[in-house]
Backbone bond lengths (Angstrom), bond angles and torsions (degrees), N, CA, C in turn:
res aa  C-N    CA-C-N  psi(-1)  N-CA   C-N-CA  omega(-1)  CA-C   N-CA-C  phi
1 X - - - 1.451 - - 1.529 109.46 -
2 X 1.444 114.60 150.24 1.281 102.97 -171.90 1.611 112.47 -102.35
3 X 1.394 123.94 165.01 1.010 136.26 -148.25 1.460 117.17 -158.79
4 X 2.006 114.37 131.38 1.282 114.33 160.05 1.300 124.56 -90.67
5 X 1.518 129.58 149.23 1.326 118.88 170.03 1.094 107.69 -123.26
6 X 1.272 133.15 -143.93 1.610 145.19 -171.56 1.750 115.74 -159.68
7 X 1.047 150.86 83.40 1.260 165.55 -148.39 1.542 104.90 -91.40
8 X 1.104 115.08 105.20 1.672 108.82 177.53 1.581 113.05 -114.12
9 X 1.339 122.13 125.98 1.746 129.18 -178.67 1.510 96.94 -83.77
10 X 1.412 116.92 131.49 1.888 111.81 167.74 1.724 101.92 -122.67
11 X 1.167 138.09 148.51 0.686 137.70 133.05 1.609 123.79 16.83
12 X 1.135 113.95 -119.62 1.839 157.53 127.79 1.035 148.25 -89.44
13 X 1.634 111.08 9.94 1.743 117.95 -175.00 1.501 97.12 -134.14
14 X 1.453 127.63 50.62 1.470 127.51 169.42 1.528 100.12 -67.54
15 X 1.352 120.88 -29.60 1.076 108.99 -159.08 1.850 117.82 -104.57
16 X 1.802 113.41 12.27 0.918 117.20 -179.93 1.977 85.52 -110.63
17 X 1.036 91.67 -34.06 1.706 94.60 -177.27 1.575 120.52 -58.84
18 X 1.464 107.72 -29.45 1.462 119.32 166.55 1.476 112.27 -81.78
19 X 1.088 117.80 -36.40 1.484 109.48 -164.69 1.884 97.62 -84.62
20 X 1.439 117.88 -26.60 1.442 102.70 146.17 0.986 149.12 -39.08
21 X 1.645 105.20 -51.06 1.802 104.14 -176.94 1.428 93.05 -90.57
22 X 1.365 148.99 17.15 1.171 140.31 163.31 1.415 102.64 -90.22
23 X 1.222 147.06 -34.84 1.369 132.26 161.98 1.176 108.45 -73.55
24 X 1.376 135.36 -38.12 1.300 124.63 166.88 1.601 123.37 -32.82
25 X 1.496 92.27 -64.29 1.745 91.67 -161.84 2.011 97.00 -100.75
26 X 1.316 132.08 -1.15 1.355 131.64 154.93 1.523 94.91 85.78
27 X 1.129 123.40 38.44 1.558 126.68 -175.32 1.777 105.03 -103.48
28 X 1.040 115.23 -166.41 1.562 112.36 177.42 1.923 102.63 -149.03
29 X 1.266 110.09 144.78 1.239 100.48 -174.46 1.449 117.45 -74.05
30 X 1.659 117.99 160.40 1.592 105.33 -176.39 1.548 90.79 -96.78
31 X 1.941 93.20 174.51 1.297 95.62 -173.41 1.460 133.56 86.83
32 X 1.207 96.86 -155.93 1.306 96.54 175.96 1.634 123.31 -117.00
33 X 1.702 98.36 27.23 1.215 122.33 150.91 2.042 98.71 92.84
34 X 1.169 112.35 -123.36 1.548 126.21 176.27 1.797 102.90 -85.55
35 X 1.364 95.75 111.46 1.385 123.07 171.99 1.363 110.78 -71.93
36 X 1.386 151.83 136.55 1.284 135.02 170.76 1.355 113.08 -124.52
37 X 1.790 117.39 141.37 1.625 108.59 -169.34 1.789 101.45 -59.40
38 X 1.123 122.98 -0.04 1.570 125.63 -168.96 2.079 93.03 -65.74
39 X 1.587 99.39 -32.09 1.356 96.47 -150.92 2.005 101.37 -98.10
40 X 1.350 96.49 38.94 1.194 102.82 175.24 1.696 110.31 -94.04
41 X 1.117 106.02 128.68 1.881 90.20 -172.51 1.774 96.93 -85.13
42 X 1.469 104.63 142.69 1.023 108.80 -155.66 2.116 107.60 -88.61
43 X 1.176 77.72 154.27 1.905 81.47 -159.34 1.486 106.44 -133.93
44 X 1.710 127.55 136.56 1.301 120.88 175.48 1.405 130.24 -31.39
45 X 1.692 102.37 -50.34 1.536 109.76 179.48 1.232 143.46 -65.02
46 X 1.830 96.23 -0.10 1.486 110.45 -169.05 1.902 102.91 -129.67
47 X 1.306 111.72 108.74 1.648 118.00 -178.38 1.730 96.30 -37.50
48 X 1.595 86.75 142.76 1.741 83.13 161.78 1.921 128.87 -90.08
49 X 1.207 86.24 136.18 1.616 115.34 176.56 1.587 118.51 -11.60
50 X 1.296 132.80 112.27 1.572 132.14 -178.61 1.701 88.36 -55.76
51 X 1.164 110.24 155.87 1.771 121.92 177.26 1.806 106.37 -63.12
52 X 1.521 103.39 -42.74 1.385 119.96 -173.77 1.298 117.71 -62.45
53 X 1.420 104.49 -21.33 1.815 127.00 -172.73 2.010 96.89 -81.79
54 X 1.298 89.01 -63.29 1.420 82.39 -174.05 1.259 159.81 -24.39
55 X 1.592 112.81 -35.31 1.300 121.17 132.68 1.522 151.07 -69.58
56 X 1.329 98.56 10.21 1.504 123.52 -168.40 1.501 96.50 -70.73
57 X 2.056 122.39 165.19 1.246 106.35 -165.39 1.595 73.05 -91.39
58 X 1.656 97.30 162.60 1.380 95.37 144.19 1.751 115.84 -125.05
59 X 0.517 113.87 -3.38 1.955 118.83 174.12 1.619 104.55 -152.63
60 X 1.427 96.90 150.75 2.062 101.96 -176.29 1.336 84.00 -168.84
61 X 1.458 121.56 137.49 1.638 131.28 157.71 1.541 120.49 -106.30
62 X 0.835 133.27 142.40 1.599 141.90 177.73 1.131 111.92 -137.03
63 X 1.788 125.11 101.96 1.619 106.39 166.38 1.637 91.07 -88.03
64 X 1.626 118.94 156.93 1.044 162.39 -157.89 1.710 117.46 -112.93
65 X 0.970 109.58 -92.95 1.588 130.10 -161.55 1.579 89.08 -145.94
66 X 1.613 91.91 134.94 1.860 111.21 162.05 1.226 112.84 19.83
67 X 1.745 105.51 62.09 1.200 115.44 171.08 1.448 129.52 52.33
68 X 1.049 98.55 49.88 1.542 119.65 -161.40 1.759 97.39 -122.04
69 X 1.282 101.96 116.52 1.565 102.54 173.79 1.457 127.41 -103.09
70 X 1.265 126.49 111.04 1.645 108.91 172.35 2.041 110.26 -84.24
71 X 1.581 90.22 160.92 1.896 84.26 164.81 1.185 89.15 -157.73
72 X 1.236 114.12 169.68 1.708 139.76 -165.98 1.256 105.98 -159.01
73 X 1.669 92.18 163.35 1.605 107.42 -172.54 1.623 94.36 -152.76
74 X 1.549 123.86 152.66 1.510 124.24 138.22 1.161 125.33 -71.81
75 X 1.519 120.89 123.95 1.184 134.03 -172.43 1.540 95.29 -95.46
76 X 1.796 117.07 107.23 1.259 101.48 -169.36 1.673 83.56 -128.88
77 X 2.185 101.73 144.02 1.220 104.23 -161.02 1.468 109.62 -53.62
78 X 1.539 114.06 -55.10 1.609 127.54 -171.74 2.148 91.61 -35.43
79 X 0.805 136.94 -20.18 1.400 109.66 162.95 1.390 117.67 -114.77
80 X 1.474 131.63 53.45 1.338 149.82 -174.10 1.637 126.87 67.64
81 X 1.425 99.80 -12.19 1.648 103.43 176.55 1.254 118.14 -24.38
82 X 1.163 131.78 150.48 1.435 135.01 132.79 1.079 104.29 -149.08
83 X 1.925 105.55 122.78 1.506 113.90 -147.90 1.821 78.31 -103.04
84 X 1.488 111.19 161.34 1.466 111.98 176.78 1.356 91.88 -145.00
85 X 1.336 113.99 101.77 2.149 103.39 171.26 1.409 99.05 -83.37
86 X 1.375 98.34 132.46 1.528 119.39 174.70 1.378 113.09 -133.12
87 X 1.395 110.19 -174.93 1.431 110.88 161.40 1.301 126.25 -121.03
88 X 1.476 90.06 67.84 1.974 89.81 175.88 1.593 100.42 -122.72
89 X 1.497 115.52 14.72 1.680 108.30 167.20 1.820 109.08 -119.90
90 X 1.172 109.95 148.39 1.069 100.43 153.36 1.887 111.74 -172.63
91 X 1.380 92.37 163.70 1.748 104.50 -159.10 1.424 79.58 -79.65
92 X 1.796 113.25 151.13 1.610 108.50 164.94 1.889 89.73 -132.82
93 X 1.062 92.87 150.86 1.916 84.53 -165.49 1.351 86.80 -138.02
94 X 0.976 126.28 150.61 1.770 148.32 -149.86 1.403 120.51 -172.86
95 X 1.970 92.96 69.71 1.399 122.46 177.58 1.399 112.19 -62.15
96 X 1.716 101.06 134.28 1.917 86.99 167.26 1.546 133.24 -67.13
97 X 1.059 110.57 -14.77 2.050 124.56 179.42 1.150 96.93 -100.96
98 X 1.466 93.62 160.89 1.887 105.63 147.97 1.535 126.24 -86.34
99 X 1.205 89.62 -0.34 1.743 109.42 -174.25 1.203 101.60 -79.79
100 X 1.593 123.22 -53.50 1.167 124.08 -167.43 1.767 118.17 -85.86
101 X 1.549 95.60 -11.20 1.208 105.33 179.71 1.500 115.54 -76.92
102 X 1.307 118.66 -35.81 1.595 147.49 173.57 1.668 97.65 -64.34
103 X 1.576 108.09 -43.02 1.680 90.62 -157.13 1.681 101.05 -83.69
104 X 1.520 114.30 -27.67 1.911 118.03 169.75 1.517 96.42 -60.93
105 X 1.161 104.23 -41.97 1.795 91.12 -166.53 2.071 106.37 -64.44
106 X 0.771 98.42 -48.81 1.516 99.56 -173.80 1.491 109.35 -65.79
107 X 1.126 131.75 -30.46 1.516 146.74 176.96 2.026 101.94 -62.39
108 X 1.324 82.18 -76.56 1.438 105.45 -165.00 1.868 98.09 -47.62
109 X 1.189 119.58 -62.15 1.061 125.77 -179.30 1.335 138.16 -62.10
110 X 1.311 106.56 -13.14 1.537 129.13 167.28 1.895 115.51 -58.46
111 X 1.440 100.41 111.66 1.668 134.77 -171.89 1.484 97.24 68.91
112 X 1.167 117.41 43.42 1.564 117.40 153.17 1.443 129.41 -137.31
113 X 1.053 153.11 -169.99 1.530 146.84 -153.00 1.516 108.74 -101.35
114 X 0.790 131.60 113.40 1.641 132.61 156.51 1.917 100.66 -66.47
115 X 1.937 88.95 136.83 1.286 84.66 168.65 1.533 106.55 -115.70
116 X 1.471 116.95 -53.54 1.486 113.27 138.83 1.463 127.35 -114.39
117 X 1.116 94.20 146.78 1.646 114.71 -176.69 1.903 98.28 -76.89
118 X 1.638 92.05 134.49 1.545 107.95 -178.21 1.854 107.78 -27.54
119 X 1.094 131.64 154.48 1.203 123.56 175.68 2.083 100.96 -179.90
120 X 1.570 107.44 139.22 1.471 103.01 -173.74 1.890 83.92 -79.46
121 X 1.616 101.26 123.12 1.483 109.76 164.87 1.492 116.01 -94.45
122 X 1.238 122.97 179.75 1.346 134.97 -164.92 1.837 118.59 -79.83
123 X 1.451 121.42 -10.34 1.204 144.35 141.88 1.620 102.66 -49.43
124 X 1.138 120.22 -60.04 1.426 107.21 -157.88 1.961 128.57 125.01
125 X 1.513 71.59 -2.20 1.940 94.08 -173.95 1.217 82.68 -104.10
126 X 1.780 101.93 156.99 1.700 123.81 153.58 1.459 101.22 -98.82
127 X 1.477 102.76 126.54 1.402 114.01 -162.23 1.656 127.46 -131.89
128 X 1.206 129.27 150.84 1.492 112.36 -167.75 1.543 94.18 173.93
129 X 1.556 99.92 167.04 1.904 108.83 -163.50 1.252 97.33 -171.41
130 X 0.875 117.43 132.63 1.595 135.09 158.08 1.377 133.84 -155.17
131 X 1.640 142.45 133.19 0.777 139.95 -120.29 2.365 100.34 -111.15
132 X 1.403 111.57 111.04 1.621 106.10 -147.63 1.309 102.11 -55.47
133 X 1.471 130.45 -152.74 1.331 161.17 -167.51 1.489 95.78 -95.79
134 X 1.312 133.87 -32.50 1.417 128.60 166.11 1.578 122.68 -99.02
135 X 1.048 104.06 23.08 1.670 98.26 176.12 1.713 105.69 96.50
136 X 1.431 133.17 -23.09 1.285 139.16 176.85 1.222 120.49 -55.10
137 X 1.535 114.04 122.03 1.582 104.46 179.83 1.510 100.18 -111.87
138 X 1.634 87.22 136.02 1.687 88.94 -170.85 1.896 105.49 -130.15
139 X 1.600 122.20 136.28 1.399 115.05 -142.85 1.964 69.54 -126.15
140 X 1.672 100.19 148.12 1.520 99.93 176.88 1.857 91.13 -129.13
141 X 1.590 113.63 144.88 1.120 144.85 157.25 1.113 136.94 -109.44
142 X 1.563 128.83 78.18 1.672 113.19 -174.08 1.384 107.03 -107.71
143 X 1.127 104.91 137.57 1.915 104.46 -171.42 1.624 103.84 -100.67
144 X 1.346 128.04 5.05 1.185 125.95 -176.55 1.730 100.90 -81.68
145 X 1.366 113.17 146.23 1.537 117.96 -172.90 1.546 108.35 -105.12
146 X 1.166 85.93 166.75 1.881 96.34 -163.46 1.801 92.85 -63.99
C-alpha cells in the first residue's frame, strides 16, 4: 500500500531527537529500531567510515499520528552532507481533540520556539507552530470545536 512519510536530516542528535518524539507520541520504533552507519557492509566504492561516524544513526522510523511515519538520519560531513536547517519542512499533525492537540503541543514544543501559540483561527481549526529543541518545525490543526 502506498504511503507518505516525512524524512528529517540532524546534525548528530537523530538519536536523542527520536527517542524524544517516542516519549512524546508513546509509539515504538519499526524494525529494527536505530540503524547505525557502523552497519553498512563495507564496499570498495565507499571510503571507509571516520571512527567518530560510526555510531552515528543512519536510518530510524517513527509512525506518529494516523499512520503517519517520521525517519531520520545523521547527516555527517565525512560522507558529503551539508545539513542546512531551514524552513521549508514542516510536520502538520491533525489531532482529533483539543486535548490532545494542547497536550503534543506543550510536549513537542518544550525548549523550543513557539511561533504561534494554539489559537481558534479564521479557517475554523485550532491552530499553532513552533519550531522544536532540534530545529523541527511542527504546525498543529484540530478541526474539532470548542
Amino acid at each position: 500500500m502506498a504511503s507518505v512519510s516525512t524524512y528529517l536530516n540532524f546534525g548528530r542528535n537523530t538519536e536523542e531527537a527520536f527517542k524524544f518524539y517516542k516519549s512524546v507520541f508513546g509509539t515504538e520504533f519499526l524494525g529494527e529500531g536505530f540503524m547505525r552507519f557502523s552497519d553498512i557492509p563495507p564496499s570498495e566504492s565507499m571510503p571507509p567510515l571516520p571512527e567518530a561516524d560510526k555510531n552515528l544513526v543512519m536510518h530510524v522510523s517513527l509512525p506518529i499520528l494516523g499512520g503517519h511515519v517520521i525517519m531520520g538520519t545523521d547527516a555527517p560531513e565525512s560522507m558529503g552532507f551539508k545539513l542546512n536547517s531551514g524552513n521549508n519542512v514542516y510536520l502538520n499533525l491533525e489531532p482529533d481533540t483539543r486535548k490532545e492537540t494542547e497536550r503534543l503541543f506543550k510536549a513537542l514544543s518544550e525548549g523550543g520556539k513557539i511561533e504561534q501559540e494554539l489559537q481558534d483561527m479564521f479557517w475554523g481549526d485550532y491552530y499553532g507552530s513552533f519550531r522544536d529543541k532540534f530545529g523541527v518545525q511542527w504546525m498543529f490543526n484540530c478541526a474539532e470545536q470548542k
